[in-house]
N, C-alpha and C positions, 0 to 999 in steps of 0.2 A: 144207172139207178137200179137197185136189188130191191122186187115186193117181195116179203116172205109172210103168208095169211097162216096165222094158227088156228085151227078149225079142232070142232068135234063130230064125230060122223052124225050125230042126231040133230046139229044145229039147222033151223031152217035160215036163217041170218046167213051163216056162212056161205051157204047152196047161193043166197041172192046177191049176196057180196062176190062170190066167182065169178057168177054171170056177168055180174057189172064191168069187172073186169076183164072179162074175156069181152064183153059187147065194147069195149072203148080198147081193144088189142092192146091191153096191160100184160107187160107178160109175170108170171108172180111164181113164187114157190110154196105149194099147200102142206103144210105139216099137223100133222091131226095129234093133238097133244092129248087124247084117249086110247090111242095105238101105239104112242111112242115115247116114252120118258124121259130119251134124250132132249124131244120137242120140249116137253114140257118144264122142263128144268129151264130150258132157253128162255124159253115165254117168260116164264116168272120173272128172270133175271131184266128181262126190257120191261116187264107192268111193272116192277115194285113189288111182285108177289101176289099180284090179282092176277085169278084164273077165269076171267069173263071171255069168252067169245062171240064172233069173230074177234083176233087180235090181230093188226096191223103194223109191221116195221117196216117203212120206208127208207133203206141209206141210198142216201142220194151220192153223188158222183165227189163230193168232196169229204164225204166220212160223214158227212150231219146224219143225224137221225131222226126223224118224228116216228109216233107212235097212233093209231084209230080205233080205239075201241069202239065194239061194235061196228054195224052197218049205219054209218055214216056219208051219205054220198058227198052231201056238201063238204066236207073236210078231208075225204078221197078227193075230190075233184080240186080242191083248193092245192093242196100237198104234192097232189100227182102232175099238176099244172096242166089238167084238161079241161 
């Protein structure tokens, strides 16, 4: 399973959604899609063109994808099977 969190350095959501992450040893990859355009072109293409953060892509081990906008625990924890 691949997390990749699209962040913005000012978000506080994001900062708590790491933690969570890191607190349940998720291992994930942070792309700040205010620093980096490549991120942000990415993000767009999995939201549909919405730039809300935190963004969430989940691919899981057989190609599926889900998607978490915002700081959602209950839907991290459903999706991440913790």
């Amino acid at each position: 399973m691949k997390v990749i969190v699209y962040t913005t350095t000012t978000c506080p959501f994001c900062k708590m959604l790491e933690e969570f992450l890191k607190g349940k040893n998720v291992s994930y990859e942070e792309k700040s899609v205010d620093r980096d355009e490549a991120a942000k072109e990415e993000m767009l293409k999995d939201s549909q063109g919405f730039l809300g953060v935190p963004f969430t892509v989940i691919t899981k081990d057989d190609g599926t994808k889900d998607t978490v906008l915002g700081f959602d625990k209950g839907k991290l924890a459903e999706v991440l099977g913790l």
